[in-house]
C-alpha positions in Angstrom: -43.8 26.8 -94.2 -40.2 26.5 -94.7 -40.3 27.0 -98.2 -42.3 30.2 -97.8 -39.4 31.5 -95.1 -37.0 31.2 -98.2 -38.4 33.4 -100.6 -39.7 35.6 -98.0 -35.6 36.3 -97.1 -35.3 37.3 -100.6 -38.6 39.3 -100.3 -37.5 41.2 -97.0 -34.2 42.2 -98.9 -36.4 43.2 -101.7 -38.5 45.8 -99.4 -35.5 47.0 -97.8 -32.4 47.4 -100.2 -34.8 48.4 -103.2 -37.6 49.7 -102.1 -36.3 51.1 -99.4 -39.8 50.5 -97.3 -40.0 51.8 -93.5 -39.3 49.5 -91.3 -42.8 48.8 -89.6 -44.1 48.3 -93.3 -41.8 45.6 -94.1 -42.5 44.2 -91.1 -46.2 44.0 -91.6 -45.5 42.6 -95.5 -43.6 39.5 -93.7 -46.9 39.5 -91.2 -49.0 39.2 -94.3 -47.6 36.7 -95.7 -46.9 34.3 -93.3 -50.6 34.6 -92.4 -51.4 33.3 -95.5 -48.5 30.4 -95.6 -50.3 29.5 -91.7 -53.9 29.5 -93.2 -52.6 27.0 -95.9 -50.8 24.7 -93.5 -53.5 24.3 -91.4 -55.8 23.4 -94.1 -53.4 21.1 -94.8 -52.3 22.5 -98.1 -48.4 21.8 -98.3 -47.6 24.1 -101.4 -45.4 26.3 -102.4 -45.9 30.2 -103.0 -45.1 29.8 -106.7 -48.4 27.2 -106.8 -50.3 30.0 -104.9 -53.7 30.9 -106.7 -56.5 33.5 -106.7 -59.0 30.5 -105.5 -56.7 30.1 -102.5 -56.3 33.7 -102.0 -60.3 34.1 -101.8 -60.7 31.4 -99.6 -58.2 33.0 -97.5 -60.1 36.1 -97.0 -62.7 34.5 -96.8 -61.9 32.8 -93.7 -60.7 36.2 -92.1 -64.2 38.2 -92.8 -65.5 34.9 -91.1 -63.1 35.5 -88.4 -64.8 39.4 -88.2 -61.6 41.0 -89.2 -62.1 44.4 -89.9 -62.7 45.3 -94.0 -59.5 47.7 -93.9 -57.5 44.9 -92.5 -58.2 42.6 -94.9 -57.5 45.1 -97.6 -54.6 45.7 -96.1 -53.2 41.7 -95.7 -54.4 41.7 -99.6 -52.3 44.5 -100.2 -49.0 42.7 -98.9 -49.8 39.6 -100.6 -50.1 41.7 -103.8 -46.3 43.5 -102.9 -45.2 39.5 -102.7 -46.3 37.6 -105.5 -45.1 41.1 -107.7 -41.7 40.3 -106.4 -42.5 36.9 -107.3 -43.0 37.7 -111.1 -39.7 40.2 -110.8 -37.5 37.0 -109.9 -38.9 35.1 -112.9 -41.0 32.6 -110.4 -44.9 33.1 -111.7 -46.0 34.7 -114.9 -49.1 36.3 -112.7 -50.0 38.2 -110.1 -52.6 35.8 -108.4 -53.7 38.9 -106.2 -54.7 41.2 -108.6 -57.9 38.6 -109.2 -58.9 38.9 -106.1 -61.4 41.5 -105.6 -60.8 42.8 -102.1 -63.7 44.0 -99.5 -65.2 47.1 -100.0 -64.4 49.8 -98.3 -66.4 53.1 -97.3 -64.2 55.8 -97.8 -63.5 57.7 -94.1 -63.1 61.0 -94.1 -60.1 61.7 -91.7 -60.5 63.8 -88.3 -59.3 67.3 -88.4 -58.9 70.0 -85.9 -60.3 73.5 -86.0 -58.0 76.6 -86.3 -58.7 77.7 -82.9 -58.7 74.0 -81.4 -54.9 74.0 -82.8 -54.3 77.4 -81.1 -55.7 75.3 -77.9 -53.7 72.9 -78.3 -50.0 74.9 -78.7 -51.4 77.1 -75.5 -51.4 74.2 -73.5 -47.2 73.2 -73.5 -45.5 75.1 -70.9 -42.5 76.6 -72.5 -40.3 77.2 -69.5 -39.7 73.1 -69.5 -37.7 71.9 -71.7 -40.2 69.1 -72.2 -43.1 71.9 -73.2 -40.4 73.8 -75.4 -39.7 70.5 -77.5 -43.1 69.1 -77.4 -44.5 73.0 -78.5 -41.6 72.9 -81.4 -42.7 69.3 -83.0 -46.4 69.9 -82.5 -45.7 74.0 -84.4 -44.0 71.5 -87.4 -46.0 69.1 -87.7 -49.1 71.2 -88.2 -47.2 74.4 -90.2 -45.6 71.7 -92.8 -47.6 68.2 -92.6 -45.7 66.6 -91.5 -45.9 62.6 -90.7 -44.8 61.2 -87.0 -42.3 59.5 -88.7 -41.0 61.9 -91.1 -41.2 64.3 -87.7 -39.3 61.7 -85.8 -36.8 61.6 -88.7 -35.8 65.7 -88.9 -32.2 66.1 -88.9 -30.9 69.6 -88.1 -29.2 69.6 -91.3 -32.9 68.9 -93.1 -33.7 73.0 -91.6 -32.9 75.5 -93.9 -34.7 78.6 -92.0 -33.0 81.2 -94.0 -34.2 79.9 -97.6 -37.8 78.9 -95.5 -37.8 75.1 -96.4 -37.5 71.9 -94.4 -35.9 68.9 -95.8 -38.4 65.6 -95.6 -38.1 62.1 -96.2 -41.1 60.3 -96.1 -42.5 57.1 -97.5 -40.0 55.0 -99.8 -37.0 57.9 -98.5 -38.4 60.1 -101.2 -37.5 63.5 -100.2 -39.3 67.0 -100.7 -38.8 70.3 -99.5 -41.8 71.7 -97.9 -41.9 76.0 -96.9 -42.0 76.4 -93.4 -43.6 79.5 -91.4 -42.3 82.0 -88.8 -43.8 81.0 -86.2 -42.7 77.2 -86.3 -39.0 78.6 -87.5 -39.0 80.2 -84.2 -40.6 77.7 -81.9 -38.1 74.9 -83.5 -35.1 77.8 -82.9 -36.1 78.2 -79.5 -35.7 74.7 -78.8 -32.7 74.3 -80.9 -30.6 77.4 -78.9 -32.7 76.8 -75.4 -33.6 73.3 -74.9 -31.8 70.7 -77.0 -28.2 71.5 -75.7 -29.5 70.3 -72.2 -30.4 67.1 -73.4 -27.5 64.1 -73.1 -25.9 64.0 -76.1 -25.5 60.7 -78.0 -23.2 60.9 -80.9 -25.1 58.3 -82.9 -28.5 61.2 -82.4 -25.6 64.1 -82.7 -28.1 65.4 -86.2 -31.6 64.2 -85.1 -33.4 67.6 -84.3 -35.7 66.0 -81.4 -34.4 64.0 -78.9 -35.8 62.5 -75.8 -34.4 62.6 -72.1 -31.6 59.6 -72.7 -30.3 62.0 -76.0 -31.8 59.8 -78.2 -34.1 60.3 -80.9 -37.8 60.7 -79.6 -39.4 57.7 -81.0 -42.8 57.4 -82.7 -44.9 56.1 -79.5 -44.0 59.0 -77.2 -44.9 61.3 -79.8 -48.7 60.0 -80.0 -48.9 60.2 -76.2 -47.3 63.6 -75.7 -50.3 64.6 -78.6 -52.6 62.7 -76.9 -52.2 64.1 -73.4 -51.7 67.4 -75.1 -55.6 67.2 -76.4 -56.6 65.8 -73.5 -55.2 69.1 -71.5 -56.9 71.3 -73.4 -60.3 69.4 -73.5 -59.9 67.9 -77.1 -60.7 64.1 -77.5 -58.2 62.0 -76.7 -58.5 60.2 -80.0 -56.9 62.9 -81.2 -53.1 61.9 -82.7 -49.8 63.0 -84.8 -52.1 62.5 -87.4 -54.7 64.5 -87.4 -52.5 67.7 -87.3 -51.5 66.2 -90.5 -55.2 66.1 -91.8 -56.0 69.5 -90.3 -52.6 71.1 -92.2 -54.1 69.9 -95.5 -57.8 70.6 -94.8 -57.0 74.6 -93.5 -55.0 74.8 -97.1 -57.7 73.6 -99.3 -60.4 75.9 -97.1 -58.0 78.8 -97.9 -58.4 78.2 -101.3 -54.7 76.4 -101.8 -54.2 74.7 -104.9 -54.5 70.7 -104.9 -51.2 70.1 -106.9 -49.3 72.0 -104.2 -50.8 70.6 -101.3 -50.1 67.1 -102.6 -46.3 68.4 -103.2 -46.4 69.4 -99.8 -47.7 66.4 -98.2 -45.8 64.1 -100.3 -48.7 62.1 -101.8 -47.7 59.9 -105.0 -51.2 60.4 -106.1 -53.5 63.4 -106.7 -56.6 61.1 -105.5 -55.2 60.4 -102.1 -54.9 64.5 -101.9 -58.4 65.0 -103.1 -60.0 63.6 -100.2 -59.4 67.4 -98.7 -62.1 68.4 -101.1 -64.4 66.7 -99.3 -63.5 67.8 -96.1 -63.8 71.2 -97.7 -67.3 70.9 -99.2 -68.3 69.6 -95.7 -66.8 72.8 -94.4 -68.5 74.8 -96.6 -72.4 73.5 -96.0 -71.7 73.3 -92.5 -70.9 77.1 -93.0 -73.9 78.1 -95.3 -76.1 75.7 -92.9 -75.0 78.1 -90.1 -74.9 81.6 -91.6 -77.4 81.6 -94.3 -80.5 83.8 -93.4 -82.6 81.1 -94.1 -81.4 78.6 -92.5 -81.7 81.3 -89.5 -85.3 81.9 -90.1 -85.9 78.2 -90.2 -84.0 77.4 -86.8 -86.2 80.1 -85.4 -89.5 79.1 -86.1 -88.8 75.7 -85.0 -87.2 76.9 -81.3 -91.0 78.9 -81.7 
């Protein structure tokens, strides 16, 4: 295990200086791996990560379906491995990526959770704005549904990122990549309101003096408090409380693509690397559409009739 702790330093400095990864994504790389370096000690297989194969690596697997670990977490645990042994063949220490002949577990593609338009006007009813809490907790909810934003990339807002007058917001999300994403009226004034109202009563800690949403201590909200205030937000207004951050994300994207937005600019918007992770909102938006035709169409009328006849 020792060894692997050695190239995983250089591997941790790797994810963070160059690739400039979040911090709970390196985090779960390390996790990954040393999973893998456990599950060779205990079968007693004292190697080192350079002598690492695709045999082992299915065997590894292997062991967690047996285990009845989840199909996505497997993928994911793959995935890391795959980021390591890369770095591996960047340092000159394998030729081949031993992952990439791994075929990983199948996975049935999810469509993701979205909220209605008028379950999202529910939802920004429900914060009492003469709080300061409600007027903060209004404002991130407003931006993260009018731009898409991630909880992190929420989290992360600096008030020097807001450029109301021009109507963009500065993001950075995954890898720091930054984009500028158009931001309405109405969450320009909900996020103004909190900026002129709310914000100066808030202590202020000169390390949080840019960060545009802080918590009661004046520091940064975090992530955590920001799934339960949406949480308890859905749960006030009768929504499911499975409800996160995320899925005003999803339901961003899926009111664009069922207003006829273009793909290209809703992947701009959201930030996606890919066109196929944005394309999943055509689905959403063909399900939309027969759930529609299956509830308007004269037909399908006629037929619902008879059969309550």
């Amino acid at each position: 295990m020792a060894i692997w702790e050695t190239y995983l330093r250089g591997f941790r400095d790797y994810l963070r200086l160059e690739r400039s990864v979040a911090g709970h994504t390196l985090q779960a790389y390390l996790h990954d791996v040393r999973s893998f370096a456990s599950f060779l000690e205990a079968e007693g297989r004292e190697i080192s990560p350079a002598e690492a194969d695709a045999g082992l690596l299915g065997s590894y697997l292997g062991a967690l379906r047996s285990l009845g670990m989840e199909a996505s977490t497997q993928a994911r645990m793959l995935s890391g491995l795959r980021a390591f042994f890369r770095y591996l063949i960047l340092e000159g220490i394998i030729q081949q990526n031993p992952a990439d002949l791994v075929d990983g577990p199948r996975l049935g593609r999810r469509l993701p959770s979205y909220m209605t338009q008028d379950e999202i006007g529910r939802m920004l009813d429900i914060f009492d704005l003469s709080t300061a809490e409600g007027q903060r907790n209004r404002a991130m909810v407003e931006l993260m549904y009018g731009c898409g934003l991630r909880v992190s990339e929420a989290c992360g807002l600096r008030i020097s990122d807001l450029f109301f007058s021009e109507g963009f917001i500065r993001v950075r999300g995954k890898g720091n990549k930054e984009r500028l994403v158009p931001v309405g009226r109405s969450a320009v004034r909900q996020v103004s309101l909190y900026l002129e109202g709310t914000r100066p009563s808030y202590p202020q800690q000169r390390s949080a003096s840019d960060l545009l949403f802080l918590n009661r201590s004046g520091k940064g909200i975090s992530r955590v408090s920001v799934f339960k205030m949406v949480k308890a937000a859905a749960a006030d207004c009768g929504l499911p409380s499975t409800l996160g951050p995320h899925t005003l994300r999803h339901s961003f994207a899926t009111h664009l693509v069922e207003g006829g937005a273009d793909l290209r600019a809703v992947q701009a918007m959201l930030g996606h690397a890919s066109i196929t992770t944005t394309e999943i909102y055509t689905h959403l938006d063909r399900t939309y559409l027969r759930d529609e035709i299956l509830s308007h169409h004269p037909l399908e009328r006629r037929r619902r009739k008879l059969i309550q006849e």
